[in-house]
N, C-alpha and C positions, 0 to 999 in steps of 0.2 A: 186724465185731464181733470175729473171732479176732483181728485183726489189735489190736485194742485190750487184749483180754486177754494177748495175750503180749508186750506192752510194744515194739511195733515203733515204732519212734521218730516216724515222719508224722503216723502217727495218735495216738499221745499229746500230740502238740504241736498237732494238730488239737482233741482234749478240752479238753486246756488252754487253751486258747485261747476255747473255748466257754465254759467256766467262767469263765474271768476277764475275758471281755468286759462291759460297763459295762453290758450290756440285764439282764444277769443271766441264770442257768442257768434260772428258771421262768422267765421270759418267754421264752428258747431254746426251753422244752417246750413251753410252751403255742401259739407258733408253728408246731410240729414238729406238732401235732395236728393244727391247721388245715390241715397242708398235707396231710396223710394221711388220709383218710379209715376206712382201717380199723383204726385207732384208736378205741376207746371215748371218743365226745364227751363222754360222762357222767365220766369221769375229773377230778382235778386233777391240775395240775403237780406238788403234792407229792408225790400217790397214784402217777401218773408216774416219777417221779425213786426212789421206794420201791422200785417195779417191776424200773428197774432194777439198783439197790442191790444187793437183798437178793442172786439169784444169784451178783451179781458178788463179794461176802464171804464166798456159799460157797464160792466156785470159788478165790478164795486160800486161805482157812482147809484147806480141801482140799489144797490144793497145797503152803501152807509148813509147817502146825502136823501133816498125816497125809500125808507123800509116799509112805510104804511100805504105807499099808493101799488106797492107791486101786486098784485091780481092774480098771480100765477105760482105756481110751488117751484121749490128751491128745486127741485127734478127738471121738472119742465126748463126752468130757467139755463140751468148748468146744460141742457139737451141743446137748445137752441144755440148757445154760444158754441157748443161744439158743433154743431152742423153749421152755422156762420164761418166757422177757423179753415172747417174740409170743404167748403165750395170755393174759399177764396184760395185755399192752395191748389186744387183741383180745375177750377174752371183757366179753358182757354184764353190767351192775352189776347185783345185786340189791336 
């Protein structure tokens, strides 16, 4: 997942490539469930894909629009967004 955030070239060409495959990125996710189990079955692929959206918008917005006010190292940062992405696919729907 760092490796995705900080634009290391395998792995973006690996996303890319998920994205623009013809199954489409929700049949991608919704695959990706099935193969994990702990993953919330009760999820959608869109609720999925939201999941991991949202951190990922803070974590730039953070990065380009507030570089001087972040307070925390680029470790920390990228840690937290990943544990944000695995509780929101993990935790119970209510």
């Amino acid at each position: 997942m760092q490796e995705l955030l900080l634009g290391e070239s395998s792995v973006v060409q690996l996303f890319h490539a998920m994205l623009s495959d013809s199954a489409g990125i929700l049949a991608k996710l919704a695959s990706l469930q099935q193969r994990f189990s702990e993953i919330n079955s009760q999820l959608t692929p869109i609720q999925i894909l939201r999941i991991f959206i949202g951190p990922f918008i803070a974590y730039v917005f953070q990065k380009q629009l507030l570089p001087d006010s972040s307070m925390t190292s680029q470790q920390s940062d990228l840690q937290l967004v990943q544990q944000q992405i695995l509780a929101g696919l993990t935790a119970p729907q209510q």
